[in-house]
N, C-alpha and C positions, 0 to 999 in steps of 0.2 A: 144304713147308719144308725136308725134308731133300735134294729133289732141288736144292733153290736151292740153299743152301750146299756142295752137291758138286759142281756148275755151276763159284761162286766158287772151291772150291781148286781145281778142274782149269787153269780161267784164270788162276791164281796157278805151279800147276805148271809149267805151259808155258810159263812167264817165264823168260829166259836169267838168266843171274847179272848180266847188264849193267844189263839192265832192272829186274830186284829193287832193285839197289843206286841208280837214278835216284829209284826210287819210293821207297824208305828213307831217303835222304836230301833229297831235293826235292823230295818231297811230289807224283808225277806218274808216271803211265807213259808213256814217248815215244811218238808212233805212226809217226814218220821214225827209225827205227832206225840207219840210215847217215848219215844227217844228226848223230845225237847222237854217234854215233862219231867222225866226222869231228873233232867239237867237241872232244874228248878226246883227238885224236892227235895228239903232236910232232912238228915236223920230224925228228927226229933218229930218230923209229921209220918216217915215213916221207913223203919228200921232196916227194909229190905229192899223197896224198888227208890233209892235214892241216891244223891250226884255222887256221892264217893266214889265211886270206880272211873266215872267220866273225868272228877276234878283231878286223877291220878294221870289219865291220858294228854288232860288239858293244859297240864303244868310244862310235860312234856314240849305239847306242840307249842307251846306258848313260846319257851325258852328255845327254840331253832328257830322262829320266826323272828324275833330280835334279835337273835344272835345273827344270823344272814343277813338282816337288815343294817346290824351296827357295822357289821364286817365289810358290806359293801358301801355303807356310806363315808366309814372312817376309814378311808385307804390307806393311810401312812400309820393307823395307828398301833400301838402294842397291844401283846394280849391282856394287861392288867387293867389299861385303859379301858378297851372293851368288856372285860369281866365287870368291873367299875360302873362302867355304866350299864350294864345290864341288870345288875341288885338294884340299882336305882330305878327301872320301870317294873320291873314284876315282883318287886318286897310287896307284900301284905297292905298298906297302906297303899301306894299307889293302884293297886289293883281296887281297892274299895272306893278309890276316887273314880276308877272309871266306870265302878259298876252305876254308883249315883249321875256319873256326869251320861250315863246310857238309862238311866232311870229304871233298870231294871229290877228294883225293889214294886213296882207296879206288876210287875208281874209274877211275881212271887210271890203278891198277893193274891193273885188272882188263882194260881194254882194251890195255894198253903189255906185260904178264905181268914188268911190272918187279916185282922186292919192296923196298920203300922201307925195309927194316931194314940193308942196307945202305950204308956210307958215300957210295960216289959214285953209287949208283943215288938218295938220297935229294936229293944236290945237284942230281941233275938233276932231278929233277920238281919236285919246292918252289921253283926258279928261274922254272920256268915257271907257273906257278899265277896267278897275276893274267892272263897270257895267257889259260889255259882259261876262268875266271871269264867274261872276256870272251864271248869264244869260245862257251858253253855262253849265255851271254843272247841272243847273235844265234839260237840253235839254237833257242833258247824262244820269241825273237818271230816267225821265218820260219814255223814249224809253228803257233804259237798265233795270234797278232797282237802287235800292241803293247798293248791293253788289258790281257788275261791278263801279258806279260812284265808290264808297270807292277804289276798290282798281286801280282806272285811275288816281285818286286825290296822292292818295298815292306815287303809283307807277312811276306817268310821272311829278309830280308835287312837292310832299313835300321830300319827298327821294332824290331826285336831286337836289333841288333848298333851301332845307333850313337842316342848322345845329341844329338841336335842342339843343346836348348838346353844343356847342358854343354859342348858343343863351341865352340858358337857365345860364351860367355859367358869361353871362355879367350882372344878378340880383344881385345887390347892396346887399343881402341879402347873408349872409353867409351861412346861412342855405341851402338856394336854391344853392346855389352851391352846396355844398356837396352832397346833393340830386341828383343833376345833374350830378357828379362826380358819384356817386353809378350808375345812368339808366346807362351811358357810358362803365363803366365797367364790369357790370353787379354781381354789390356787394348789398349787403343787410347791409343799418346801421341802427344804433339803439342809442339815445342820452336816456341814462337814469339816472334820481337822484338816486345817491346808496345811499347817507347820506345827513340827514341834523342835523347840531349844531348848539345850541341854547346859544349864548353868548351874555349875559346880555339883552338889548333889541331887537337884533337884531339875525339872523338864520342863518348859515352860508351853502350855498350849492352845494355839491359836483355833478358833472355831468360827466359820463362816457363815449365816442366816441367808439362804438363798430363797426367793421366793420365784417362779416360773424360771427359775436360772439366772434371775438378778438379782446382783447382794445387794441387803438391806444391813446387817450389822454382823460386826466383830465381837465374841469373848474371848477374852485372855485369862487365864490362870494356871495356879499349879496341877490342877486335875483337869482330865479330860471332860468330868460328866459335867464340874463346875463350869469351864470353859460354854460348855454348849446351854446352860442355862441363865447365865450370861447372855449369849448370844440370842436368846429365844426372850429372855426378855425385852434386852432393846429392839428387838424387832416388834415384839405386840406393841410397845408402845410407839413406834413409829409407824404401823400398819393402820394401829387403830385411829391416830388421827387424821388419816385422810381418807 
């Protein structure tokens, strides 16, 4: 027992500061060492061995990993929906939140020997941080696969750091709420025209809010899309209070 455990810290010793700090912070020891450096180097430290080429593969993977994610969590939902919420986790900003909230400006310093307690050494590296972010998921899927990146992305990143259905539930769209309201609960709705009346030139149409098969509310109007937004509203407000 005690020879294992001095095994363990010798393998722990002989970890660079680079490595310590990948595994401290995301939860892994790299086994492509210039490959995770490369992911952590600016143009501006240097012009040839640095993340551009990875942040280009990274953006990629990044975008089928939530896109499959949103796809199979929002099952009723539209593709604009979906597109919709997809600019909202990987736009520039969100992506810098997660770089901070993964603390990986620590290790940027470490490979860059910038110290980020400085004014314009800070502007520069927190600029580029959604770049690395990238950058460093290409570095996870080339050495891992795509399985392992999906479920590190998943697991250490979007689970933790974003509410979908609270996300999802601030779309000005009533529809998309309800929508959002069903993934959270894990209810199945259903907005259907049961009738339409046809009075004098105009067609009057009825829209049913079903939720696992039992209706919750009725819209009425002259338009169908109207009728169904109607009906999606008094249902979130009937759903949400109980």
């Amino acid at each position: 027992m005690v020879a294992f455990l001095n095994s363990i810290f010798n393998l722990f010793k002989h970890k660079t500061p680079f490595e310590k700090a990948i595994k401290m912070h995301l939860g892994f020891y790299p086994q492509k060492i210039g490959l995770f450096k490369k992911a952590f180097t600016p143009p501006f430290i240097d012009k040839i061995n640095n993340y551009e080429r990875l942040e280009y593969l990274g953006d990629a993977v990044l975008s089928i990993i939530v896109s499959d994610y949103l796809f199979k969590k929002f099952t009723q939902a539209e593709e604009g929906f979906l597109t919709d919420m997809r600019s909202k986790i990987v736009n520039k900003k969100q992506l810098q939140q997660f770089a901070f909230q993964l603390n990986l400006v620590r290790i940027i310093e470490i490979i860059t020997h910038h110290d980020t307690s400085t004014k314009t050494n800070f502007h520069n590296i927190s600029s580029i941080t959604a770049d690395i972010f990238e950058s460093l998921l290409a570095a996870i899927y080339l050495e891992k696969g795509l399985k392992f990146a999906k479920q590190w992305l998943i697991g250490n990143v979007l689970i933790p750091y974003i509410s979908f259905d609270d996300l999802a539930l601030k779309d000005g769209n009533i529809k998309n709420s309800l929508l959002a309201w069903a993934a959270k609960n894990n209810k199945v709705v259903e907005l259907n025209t049961i009738k339409e009346e046809r009075q004098q030139y105009k067609t009057l149409f009825y829209v049913h809010c079903l939720v696992d098969k039992n209706f919750i509310a009725e819209g009425v109007a002259y338009n169908k899309k109207d009728a169904g937004i109607l009906a999606a509203e008094k249902a979130l407000l009937i759903l949400e209070k109980k």
